[in-house]
N, CA, C and O atoms as a MOPAC input file, in Angstrom:
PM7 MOZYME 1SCF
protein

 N      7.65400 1   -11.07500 1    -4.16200 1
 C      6.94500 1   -10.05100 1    -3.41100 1
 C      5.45300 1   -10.35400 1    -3.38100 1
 O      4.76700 1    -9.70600 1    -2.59000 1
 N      4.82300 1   -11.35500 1    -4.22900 1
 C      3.58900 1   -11.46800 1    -4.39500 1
 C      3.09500 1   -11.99600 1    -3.37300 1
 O      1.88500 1   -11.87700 1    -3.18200 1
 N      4.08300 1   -12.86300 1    -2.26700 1
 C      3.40100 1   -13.62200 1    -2.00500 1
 C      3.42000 1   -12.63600 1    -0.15100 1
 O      3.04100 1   -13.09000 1     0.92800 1
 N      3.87800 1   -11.54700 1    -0.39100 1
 C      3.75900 1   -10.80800 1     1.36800 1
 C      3.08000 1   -10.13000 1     1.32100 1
 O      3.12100 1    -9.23300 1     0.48000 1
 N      1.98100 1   -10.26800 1     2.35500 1
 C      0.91200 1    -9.59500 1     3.00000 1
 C      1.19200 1    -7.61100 1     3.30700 1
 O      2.27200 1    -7.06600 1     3.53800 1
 N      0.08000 1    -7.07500 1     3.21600 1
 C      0.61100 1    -5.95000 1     2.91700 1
 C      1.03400 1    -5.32700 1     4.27200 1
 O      1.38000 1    -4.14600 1     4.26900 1
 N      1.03400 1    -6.14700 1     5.62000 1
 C      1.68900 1    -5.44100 1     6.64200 1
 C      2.78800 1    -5.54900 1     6.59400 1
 O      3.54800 1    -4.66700 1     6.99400 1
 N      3.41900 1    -7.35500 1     5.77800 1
 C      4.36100 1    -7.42300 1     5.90300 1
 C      5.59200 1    -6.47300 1     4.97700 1
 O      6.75300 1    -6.34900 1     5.36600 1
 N      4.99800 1    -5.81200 1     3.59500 1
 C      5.63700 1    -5.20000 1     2.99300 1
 C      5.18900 1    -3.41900 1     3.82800 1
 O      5.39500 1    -2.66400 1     2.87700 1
 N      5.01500 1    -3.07800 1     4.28000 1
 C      5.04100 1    -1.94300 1     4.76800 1
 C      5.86300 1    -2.11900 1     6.21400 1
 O      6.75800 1    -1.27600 1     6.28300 1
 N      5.81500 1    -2.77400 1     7.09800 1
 C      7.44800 1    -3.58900 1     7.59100 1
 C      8.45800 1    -3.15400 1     6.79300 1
 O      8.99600 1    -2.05200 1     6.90600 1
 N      8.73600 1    -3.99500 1     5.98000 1
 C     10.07800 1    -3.92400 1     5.27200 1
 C     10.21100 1    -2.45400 1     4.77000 1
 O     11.37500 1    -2.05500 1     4.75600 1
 N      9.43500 1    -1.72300 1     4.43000 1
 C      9.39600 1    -0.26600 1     4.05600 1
 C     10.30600 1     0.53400 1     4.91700 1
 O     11.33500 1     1.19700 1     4.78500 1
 N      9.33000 1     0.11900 1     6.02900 1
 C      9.50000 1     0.81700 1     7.08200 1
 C     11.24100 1     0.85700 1     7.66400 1
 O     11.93200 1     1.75000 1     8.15400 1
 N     11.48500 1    -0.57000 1     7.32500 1
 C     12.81600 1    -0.72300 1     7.97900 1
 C     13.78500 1    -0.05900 1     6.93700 1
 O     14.80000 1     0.43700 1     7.42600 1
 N     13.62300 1     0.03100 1     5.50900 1
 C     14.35900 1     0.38900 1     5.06400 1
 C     14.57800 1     1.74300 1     4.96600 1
 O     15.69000 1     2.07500 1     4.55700 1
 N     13.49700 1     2.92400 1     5.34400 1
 C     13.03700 1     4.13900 1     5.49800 1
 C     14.48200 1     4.18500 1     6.39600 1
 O     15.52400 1     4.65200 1     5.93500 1
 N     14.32800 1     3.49900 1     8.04100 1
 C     15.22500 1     3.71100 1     8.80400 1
 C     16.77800 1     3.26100 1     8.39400 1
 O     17.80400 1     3.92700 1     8.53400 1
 N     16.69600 1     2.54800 1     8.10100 1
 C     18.67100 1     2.51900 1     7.52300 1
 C     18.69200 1     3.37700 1     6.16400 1
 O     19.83100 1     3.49100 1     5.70900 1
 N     17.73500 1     3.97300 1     5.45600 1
 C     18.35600 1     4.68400 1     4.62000 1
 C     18.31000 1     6.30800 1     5.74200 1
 O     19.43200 1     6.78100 1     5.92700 1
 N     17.50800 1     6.83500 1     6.20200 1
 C     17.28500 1     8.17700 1     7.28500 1
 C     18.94600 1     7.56400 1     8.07700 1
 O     19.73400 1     8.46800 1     8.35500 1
 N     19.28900 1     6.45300 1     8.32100 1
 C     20.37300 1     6.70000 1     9.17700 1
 C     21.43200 1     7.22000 1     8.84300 1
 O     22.09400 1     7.75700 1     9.73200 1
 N     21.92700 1     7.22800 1     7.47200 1
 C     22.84700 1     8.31200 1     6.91800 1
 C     24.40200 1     7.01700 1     6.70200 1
 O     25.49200 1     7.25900 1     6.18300 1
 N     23.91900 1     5.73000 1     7.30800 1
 C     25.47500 1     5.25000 1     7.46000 1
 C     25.41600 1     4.26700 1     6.06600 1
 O     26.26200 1     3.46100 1     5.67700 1
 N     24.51900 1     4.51700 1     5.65200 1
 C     24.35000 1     3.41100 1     4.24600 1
 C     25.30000 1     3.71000 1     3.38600 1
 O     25.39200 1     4.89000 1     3.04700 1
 N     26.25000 1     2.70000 1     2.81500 1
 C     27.01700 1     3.25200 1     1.25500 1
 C     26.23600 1     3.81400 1     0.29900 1
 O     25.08300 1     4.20600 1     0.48100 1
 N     26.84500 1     3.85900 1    -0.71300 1
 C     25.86400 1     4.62300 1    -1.74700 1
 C     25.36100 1     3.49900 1    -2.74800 1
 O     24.31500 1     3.65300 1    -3.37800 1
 N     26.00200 1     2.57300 1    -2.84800 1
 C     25.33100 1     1.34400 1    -4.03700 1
 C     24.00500 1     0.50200 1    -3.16300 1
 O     22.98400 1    -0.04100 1    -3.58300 1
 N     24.51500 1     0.67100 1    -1.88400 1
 C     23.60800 1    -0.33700 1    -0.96200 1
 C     22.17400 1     0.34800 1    -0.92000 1
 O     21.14800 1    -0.30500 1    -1.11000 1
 N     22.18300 1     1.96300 1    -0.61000 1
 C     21.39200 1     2.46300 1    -0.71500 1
 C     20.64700 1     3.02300 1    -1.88700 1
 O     19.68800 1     3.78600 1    -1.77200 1
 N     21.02600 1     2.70100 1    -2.75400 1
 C     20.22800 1     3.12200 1    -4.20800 1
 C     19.55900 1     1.82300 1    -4.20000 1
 O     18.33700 1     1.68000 1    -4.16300 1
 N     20.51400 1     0.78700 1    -4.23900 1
 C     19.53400 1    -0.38800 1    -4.14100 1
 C     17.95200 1    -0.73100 1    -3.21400 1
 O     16.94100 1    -1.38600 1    -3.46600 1
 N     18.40100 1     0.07400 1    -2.10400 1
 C     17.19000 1    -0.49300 1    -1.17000 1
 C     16.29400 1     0.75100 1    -1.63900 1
 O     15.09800 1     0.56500 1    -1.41200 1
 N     16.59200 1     1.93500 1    -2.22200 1
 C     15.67300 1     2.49000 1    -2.68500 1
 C     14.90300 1     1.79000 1    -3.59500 1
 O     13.73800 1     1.52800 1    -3.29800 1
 N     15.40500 1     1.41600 1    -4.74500 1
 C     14.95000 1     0.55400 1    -5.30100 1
 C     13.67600 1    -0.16300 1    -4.81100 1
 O     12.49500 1     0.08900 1    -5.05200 1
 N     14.35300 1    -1.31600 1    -3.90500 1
 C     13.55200 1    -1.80900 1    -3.67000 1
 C     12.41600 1    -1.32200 1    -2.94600 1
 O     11.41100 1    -2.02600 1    -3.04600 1
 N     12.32100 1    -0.21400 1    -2.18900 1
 C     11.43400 1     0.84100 1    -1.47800 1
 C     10.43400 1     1.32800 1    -2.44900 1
 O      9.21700 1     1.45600 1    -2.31400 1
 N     11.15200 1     1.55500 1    -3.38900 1
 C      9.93600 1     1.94000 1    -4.53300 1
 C      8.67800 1     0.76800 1    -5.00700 1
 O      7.50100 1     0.94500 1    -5.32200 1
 N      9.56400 1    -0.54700 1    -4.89200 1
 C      9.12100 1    -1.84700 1    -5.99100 1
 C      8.18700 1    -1.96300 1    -4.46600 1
 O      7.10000 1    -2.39100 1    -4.85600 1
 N      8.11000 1    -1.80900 1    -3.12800 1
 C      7.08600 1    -2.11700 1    -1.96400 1
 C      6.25400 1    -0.71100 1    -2.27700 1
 O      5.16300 1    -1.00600 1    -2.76300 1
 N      6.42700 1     0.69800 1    -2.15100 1
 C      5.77800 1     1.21300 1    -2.61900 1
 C      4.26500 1     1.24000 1    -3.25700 1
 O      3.10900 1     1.45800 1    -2.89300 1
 N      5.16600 1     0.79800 1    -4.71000 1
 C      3.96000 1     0.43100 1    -5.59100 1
 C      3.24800 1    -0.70500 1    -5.03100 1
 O      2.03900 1    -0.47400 1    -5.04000 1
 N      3.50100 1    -1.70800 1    -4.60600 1
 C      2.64000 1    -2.86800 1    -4.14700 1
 C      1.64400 1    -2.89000 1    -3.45100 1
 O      0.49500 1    -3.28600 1    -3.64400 1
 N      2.45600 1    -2.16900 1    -2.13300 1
 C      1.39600 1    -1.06400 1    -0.95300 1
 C     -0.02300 1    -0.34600 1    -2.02200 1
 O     -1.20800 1    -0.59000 1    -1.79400 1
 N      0.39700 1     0.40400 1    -2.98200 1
 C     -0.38600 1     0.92800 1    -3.13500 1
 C     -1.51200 1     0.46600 1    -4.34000 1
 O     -2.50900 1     1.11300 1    -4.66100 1
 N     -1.09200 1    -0.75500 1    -4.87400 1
 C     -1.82000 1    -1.58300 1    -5.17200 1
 C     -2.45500 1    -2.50200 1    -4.49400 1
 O     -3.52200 1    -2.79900 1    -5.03000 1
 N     -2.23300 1    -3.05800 1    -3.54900 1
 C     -2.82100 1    -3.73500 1    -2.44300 1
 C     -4.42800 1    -2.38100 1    -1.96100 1
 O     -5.61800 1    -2.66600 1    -2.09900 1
 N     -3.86500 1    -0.98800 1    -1.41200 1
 C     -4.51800 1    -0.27600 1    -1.24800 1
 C     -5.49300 1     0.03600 1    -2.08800 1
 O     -6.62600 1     0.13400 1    -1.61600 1
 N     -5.27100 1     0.27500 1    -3.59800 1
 C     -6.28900 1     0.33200 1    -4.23500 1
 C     -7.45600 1    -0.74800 1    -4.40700 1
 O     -8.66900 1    -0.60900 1    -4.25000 1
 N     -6.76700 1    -1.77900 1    -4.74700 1
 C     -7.17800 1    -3.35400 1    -4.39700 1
 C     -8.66300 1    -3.02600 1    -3.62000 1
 O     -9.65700 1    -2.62600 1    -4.22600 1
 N     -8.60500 1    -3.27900 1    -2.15700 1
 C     -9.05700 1    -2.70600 1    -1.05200 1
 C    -10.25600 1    -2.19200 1    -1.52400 1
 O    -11.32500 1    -2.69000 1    -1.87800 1
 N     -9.65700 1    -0.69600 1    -1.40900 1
 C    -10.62400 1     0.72300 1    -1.81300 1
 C    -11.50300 1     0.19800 1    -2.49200 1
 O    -12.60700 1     0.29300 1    -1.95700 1
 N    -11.49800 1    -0.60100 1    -3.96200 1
 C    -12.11100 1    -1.19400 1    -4.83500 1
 C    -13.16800 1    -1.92600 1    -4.52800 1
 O    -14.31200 1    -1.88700 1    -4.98300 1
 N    -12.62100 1    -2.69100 1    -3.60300 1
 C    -13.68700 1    -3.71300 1    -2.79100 1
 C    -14.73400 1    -3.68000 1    -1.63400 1
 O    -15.69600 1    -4.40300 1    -1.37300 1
 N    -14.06900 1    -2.31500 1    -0.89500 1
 C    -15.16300 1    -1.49500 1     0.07100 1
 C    -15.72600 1    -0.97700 1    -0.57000 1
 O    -16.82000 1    -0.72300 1    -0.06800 1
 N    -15.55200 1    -0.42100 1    -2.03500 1
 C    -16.48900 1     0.77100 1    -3.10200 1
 C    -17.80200 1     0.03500 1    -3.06300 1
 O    -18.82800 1     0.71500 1    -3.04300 1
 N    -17.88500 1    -1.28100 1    -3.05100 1
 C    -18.87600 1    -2.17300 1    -3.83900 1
 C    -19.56600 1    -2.79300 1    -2.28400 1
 O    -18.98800 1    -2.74000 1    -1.19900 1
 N    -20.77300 1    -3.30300 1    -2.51100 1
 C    -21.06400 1    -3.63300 1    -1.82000 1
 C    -22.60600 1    -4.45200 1    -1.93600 1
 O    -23.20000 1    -4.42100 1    -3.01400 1
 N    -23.04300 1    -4.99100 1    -1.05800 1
 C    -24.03600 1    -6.12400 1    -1.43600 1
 C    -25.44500 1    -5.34500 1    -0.99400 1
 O    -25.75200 1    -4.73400 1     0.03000 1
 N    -26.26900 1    -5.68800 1    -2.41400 1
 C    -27.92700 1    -5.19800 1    -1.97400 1
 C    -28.61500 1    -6.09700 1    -1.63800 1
 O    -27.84200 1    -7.04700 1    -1.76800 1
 N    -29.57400 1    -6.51000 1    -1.27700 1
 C    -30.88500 1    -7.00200 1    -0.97400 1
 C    -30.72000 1    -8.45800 1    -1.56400 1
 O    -30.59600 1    -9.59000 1    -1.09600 1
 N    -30.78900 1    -7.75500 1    -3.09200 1
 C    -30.83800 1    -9.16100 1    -3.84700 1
 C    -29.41100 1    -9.53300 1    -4.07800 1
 O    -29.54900 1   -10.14400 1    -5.13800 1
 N    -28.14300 1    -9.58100 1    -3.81300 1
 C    -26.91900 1    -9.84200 1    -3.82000 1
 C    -25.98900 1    -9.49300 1    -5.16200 1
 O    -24.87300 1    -9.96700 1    -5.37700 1
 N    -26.65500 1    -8.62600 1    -5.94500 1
 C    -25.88300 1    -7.34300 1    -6.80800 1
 C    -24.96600 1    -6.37600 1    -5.90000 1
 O    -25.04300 1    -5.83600 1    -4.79600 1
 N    -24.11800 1    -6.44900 1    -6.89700 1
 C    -22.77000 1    -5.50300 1    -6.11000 1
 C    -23.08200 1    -4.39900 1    -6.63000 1
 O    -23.29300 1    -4.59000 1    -7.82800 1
 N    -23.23900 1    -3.21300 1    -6.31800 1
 C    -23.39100 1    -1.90500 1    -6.33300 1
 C    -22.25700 1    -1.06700 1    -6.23600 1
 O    -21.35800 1    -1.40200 1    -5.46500 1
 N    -22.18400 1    -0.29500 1    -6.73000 1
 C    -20.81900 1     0.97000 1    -6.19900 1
 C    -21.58100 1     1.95700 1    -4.92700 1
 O    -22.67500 1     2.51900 1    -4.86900 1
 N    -20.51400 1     1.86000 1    -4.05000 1
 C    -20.87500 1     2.58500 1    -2.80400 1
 C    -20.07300 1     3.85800 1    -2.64300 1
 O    -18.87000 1     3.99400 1    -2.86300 1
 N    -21.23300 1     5.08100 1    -2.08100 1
 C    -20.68000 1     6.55600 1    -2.48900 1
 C    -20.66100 1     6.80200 1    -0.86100 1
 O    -21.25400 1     5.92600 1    -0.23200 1
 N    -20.09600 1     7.81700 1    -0.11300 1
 C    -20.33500 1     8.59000 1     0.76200 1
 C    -21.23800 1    10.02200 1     0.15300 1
 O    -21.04600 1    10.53200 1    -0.95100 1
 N    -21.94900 1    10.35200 1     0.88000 1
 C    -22.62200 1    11.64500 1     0.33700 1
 C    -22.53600 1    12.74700 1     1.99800 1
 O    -23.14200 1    12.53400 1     3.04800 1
 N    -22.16400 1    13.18500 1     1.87400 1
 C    -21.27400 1    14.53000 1     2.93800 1
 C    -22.50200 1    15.51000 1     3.07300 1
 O    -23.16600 1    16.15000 1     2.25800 1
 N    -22.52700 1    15.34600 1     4.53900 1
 C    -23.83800 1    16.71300 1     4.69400 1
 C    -23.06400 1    17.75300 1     4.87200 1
 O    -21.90100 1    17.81200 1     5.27300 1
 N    -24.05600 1    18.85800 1     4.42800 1
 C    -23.97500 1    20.16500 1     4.25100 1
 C    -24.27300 1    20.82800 1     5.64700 1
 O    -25.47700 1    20.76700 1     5.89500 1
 N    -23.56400 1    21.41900 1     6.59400 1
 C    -23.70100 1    21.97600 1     7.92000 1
 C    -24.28800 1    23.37000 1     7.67600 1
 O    -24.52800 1    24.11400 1     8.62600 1

């Protein structure tokens, strides 16, 4: 799994979302692909944090990485 890109595992999510929603899955087949739905899951959302992590930071002047905030105006 390490080595698929995270569109490509949200793909496979995706497909398995739909044959498990289709209702015609056995029951061993489908625990399994849950399974595996979970094991993309987590990846997705390590990939995502990943990410997040790396937009947080960002380059100053002198090329120190900084943590980057949004600050939300007040209307």
């Amino acid at each position: 799994m390490e080595n698929l890109s995270f569109e490509q595992a949200l793909e496979n999510l995706e497909k398995i979302v739909q044959e498990l929603e289709s209702g015609s899955t056995e029951l061993e087949r489908a625990i399994d692909k849950y399974t595996e739905a979970m094991k993309l899951v987590k990846f997705c959302s390590d990939k995502l944090n990943t990410a997040t992590e790396k937009v947080n930071k960002i380059l100053k002047e002198n090329g120190e990485l900084v943590d980057f905030s949004i600050e939300e105006e007040n209307n």
